[in-house]
KEVEXKOL-733562 format. One line per 4 residues: their letters; for each residue x, y, z of C-alpha. Coordinates in steps of 0.001 Angstrom, whole numbers. Layout:
A	X,Y,Z; ... $
This chain:
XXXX	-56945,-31785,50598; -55541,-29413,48392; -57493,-28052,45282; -55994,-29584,42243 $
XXXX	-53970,-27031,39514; -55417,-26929,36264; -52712,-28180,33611; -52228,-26167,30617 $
XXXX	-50871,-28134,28198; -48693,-26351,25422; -49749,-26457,21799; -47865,-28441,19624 $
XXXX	-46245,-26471,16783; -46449,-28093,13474; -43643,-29030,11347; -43848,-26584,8784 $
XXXX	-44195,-23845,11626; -40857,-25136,13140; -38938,-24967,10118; -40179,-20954,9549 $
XXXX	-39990,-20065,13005; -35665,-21544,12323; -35291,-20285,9108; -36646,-16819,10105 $
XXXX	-34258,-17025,12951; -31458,-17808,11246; -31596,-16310,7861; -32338,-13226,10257 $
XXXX	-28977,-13324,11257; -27199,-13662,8266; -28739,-10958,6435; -30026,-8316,8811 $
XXXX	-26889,-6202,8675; -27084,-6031,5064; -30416,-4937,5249; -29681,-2460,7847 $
XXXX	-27019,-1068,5027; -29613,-874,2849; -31916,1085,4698; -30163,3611,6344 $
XXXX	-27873,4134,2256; -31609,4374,763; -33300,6726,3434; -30504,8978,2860 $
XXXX	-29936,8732,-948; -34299,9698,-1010; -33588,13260,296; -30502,13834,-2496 $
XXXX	-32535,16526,-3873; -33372,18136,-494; -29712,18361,781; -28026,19062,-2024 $
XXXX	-29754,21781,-2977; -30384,23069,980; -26262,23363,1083; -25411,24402,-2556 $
XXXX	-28768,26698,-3079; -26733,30154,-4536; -25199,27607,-7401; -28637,25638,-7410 $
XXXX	-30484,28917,-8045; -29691,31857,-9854; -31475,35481,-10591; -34397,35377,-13515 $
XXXX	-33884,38303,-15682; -37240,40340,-17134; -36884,39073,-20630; -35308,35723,-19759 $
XXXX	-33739,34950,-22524; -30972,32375,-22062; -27877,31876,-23954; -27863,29212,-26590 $
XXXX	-27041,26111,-26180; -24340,25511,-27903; -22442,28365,-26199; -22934,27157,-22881 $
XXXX	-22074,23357,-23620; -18704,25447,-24800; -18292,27105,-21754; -18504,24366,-19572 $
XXXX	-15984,21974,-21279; -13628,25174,-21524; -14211,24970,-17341; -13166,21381,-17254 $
XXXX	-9629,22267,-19259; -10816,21956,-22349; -10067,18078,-22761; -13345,16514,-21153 $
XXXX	-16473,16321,-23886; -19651,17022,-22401; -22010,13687,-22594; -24713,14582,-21113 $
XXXX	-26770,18342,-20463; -29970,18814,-18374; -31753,21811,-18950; -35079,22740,-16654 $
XXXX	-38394,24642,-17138; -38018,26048,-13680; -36842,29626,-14517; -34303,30109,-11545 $
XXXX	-32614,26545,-11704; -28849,26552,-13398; -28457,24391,-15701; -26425,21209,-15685 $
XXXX	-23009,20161,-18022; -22014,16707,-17046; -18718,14894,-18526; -18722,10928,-18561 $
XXXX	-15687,8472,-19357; -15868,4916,-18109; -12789,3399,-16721; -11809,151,-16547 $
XXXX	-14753,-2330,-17216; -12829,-5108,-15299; -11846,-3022,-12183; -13424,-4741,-9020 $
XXXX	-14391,-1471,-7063; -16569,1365,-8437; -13885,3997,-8353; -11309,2309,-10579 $
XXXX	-14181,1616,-13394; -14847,5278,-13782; -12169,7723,-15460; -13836,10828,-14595 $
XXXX	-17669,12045,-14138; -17460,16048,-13494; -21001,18321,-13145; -20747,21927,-14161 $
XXXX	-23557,24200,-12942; -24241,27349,-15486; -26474,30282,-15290; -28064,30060,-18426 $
XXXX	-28935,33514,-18357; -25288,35375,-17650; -23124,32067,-18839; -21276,31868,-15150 $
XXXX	-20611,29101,-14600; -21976,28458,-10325; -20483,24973,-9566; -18181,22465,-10590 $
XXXX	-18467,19505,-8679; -16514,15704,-9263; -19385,13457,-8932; -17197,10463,-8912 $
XXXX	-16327,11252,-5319; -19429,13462,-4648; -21287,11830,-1458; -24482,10705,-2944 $
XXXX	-22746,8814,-5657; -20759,6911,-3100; -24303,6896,-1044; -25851,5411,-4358 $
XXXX	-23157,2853,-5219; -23138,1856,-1558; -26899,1042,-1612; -26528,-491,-5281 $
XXXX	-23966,-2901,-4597; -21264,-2071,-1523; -18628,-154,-4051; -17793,-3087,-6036 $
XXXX	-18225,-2819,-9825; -17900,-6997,-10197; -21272,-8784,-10346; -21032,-10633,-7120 $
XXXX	-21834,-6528,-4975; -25308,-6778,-6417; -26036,-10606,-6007; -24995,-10003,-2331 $
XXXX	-27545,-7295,-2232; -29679,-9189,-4279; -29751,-12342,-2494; -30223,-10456,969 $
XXXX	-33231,-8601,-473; -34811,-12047,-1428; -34074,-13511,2254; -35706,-10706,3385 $
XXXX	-39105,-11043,1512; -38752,-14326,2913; -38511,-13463,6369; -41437,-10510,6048 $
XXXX	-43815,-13726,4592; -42393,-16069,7480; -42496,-13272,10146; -46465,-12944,9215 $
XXXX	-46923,-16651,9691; -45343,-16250,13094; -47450,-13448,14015; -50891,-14456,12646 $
XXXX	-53583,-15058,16059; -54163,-18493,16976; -57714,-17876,16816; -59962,-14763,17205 $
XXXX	-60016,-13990,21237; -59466,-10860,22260; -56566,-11513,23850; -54544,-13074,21476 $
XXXX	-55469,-9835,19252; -53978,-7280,22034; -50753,-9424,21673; -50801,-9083,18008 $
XXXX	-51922,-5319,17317; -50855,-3723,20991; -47448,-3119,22903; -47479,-4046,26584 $
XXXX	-45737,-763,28031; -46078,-2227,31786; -44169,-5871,31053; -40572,-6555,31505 $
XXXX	-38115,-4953,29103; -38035,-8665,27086; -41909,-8454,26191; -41515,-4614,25070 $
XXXX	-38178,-5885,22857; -40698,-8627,21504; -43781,-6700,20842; -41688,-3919,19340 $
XXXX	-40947,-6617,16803; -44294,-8360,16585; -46503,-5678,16576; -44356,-2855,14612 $
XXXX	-43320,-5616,12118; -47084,-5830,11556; -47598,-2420,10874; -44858,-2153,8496 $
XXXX	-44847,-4932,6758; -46168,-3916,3344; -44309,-1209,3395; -40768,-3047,3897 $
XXXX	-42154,-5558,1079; -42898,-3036,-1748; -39609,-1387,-1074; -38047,-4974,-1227 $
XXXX	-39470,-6315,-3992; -39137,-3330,-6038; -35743,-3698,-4930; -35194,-7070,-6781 $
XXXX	-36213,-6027,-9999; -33144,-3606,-9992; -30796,-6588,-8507; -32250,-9609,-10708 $
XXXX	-32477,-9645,-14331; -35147,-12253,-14317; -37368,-11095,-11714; -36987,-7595,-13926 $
XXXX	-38058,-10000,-16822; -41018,-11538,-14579; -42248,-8512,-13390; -42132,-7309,-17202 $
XXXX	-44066,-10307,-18134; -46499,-9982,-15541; -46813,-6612,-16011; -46820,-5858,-20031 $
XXXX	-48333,-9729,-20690; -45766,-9776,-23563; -42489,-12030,-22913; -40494,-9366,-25701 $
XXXX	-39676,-6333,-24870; -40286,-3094,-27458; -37282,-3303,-30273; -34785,-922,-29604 $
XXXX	-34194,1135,-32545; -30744,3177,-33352; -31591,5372,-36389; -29132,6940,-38469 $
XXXX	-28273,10537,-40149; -26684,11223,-43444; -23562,13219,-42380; -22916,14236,-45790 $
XXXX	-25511,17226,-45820; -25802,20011,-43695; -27543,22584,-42266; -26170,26547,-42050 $
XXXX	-28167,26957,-38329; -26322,25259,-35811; -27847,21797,-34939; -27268,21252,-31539 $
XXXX	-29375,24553,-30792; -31736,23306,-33623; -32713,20335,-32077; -32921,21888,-28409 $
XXXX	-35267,24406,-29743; -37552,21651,-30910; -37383,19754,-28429; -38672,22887,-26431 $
XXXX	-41600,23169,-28888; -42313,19325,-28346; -42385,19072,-24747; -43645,22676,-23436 $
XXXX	-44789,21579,-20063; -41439,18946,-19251; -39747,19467,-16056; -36652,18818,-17490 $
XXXX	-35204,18942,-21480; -31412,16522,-21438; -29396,15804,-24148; -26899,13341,-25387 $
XXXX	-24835,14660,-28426; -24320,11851,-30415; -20665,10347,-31041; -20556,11246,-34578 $
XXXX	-21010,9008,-37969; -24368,8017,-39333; -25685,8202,-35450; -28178,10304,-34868 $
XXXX	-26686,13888,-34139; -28650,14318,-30928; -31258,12247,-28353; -33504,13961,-26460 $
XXXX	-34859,13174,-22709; -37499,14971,-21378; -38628,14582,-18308; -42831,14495,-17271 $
XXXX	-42851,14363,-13437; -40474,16584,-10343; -37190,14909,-10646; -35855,13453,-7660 $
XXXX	-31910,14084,-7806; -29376,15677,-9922; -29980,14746,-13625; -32670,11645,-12266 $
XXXX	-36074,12066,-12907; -39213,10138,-12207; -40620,9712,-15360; -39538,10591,-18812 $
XXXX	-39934,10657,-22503; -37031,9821,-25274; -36716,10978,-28692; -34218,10605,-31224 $
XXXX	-33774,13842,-33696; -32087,13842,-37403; -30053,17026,-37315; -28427,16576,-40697 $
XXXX	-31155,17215,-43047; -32353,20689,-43643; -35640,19745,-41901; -35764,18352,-37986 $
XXXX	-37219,14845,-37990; -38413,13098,-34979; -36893,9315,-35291; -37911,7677,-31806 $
XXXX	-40097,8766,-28897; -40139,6253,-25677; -41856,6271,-22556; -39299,5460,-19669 $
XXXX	-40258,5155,-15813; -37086,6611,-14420; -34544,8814,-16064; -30860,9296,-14982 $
């Protein structure tokens, strides 16, 4: 008589655990190549700073002189519009405390609100490098076309200027979240045998090549896991205005964010030193130890003749920084008046 086989019967999954274990699968599908997109855009948009200035470092960097005394302002916001033909206004400069860094001249004008992709809603966006030292200018790039912009509008929302590029990003950023939660559930031991925690924390190397695939999942999608969900989540806030406004909420415990104030500047007095420099120079004396001093001339009117950015922390791309303080100066008087100072999280 033959000894009888033990039966092993399978353990029932539960409904709930069905429905993940489909979703996962499924919702894997559909949004996996998006997310692919958005990791191999964003792991190559983080080193910007590195490449750019590995390739371009002679226009990056330039030679400190002994008294280092750097042109004014003024003068080399004049130089670099003359370099762009004289009919682009500059919009935007970035200065930096890093003696050997040119400094950057960058000219702005949107194009067509309504265009559908990114390049038709842009009329021009041109970066001119200057010495600040000698006034040469090193570079003159068109960012609209420059690599990491397309990178960064890639990653933001596929090229398209229309709302629907970041919902698609959006929405496959939430689907992920979701499938990082389910994926967990799925992975979780069934109970606390050793066994069941080599399957969940170790790779088989010896099994067939369809165990490896799986534990490469299981067990890698483990270790990763909060990772992939901080960048994720952070992710949404940047796609979603209300899960910006949630996270604000959460995070402030105030459902109103700070008033946004736009002061204004008498136009009809004036000053016999010129303003722009003026206001640079106190900005200087405000913020000794800022990476970064950039500045917005103002349009003209009764708005404020110039806002100043200053950034606190190592920036992390051309004219993006980390972390940064705004202030709004009143040029127009004989006497420099600080109107608004903000804290910001990222600058650009």
């Amino acid at each position: 008589m033959s000894p009888t086989k033990a039966i092993h019967k399978k353990t029932k999954k539960s409904r709930i655990r069905k429905i993940s274990d489909w979703l996962h699968l499924w919702l894997g599908i559909t949004s996996d190549l998006v997310v692919f997109h958005l990791g191999i855009t964003g792991c190559i948009f983080a080193f910007q700073k590195e490449i750019t200035e590995f390739i371009h470092r002679k226009e990056f960097f330039v030679e400190v002189p002994a008294n280092k005394k750097t042109i004014p302002l003024s003068i080399l916001k004049a130089t670099a519009e003359k370099t762009l033909g004289g009919k682009k206004t500059v919009t935007f400069i970035s200065s930096y405390r890093q003696a050997d860094r040119a400094w950057e001249f960058g000219a702005y004008k949107p194009g067509n609100p309504k265009a559908f992709w990114y390049f038709d809603s842009i009329d021009y966006y041109d970066i001119v490098l200057i010495n600040p030292y000698t006034g040469k200018v090193t570079l003159v790039s068109d960012y609209k076309y420059e690599f990491f912009s397309i990178i960064k509008m890639l990653h933001w929302s596929f090229l398209i200027n229309h709302p629907i590029g970041q919902q698609i990003i959006g929405w496959c950023t939430f689907i992920f979240v979701f499938l990082l939660i389910s994926g967990m559930i799925m992975w979780w031991p069934k109970n606390l045998k050793k066994s069941n925690f080599d399957k969940s924390f170790k790779i088989k190397w010896k099994a067939k090549f369809k165990r490896i695939n799986y534990d490469l999942h299981n067990v890698l999608g483990f270790y990763v896991m909060i990772i992939c969900l901080m960048l994720a989540l952070t992710g949404l806030v940047w796609a979603f205005q209300w899960f910006q406004n949630t996270v604000y909420v959460v995070a402030s415990g105030s459902i109103s964010p700070p008033e946004q104030i736009m002061a204004q500047s008498d136009s009809t007095k004036s000053v016999k030193a010129i303003p722009f420099d003026v206001a640079f120079e106190t900005a200087q004396k405000l913020f000794k130890n800022a990476e970064r001093i950039g500045m917005s001339p103002a349009e003209g009117g009764r708005q404020p003749f110039t806002q100043l950015v200053t950034a606190g922390k190592k920036p992390i791309g051309i004219s993006m920084f980390c972390c940064s303080t705004s202030i709004q100066v009143n040029c127009w008087p004989v006497k420099i008046k600080v109107i608004k100072m903000q804290v910001r999280h990222l600058s650009a």
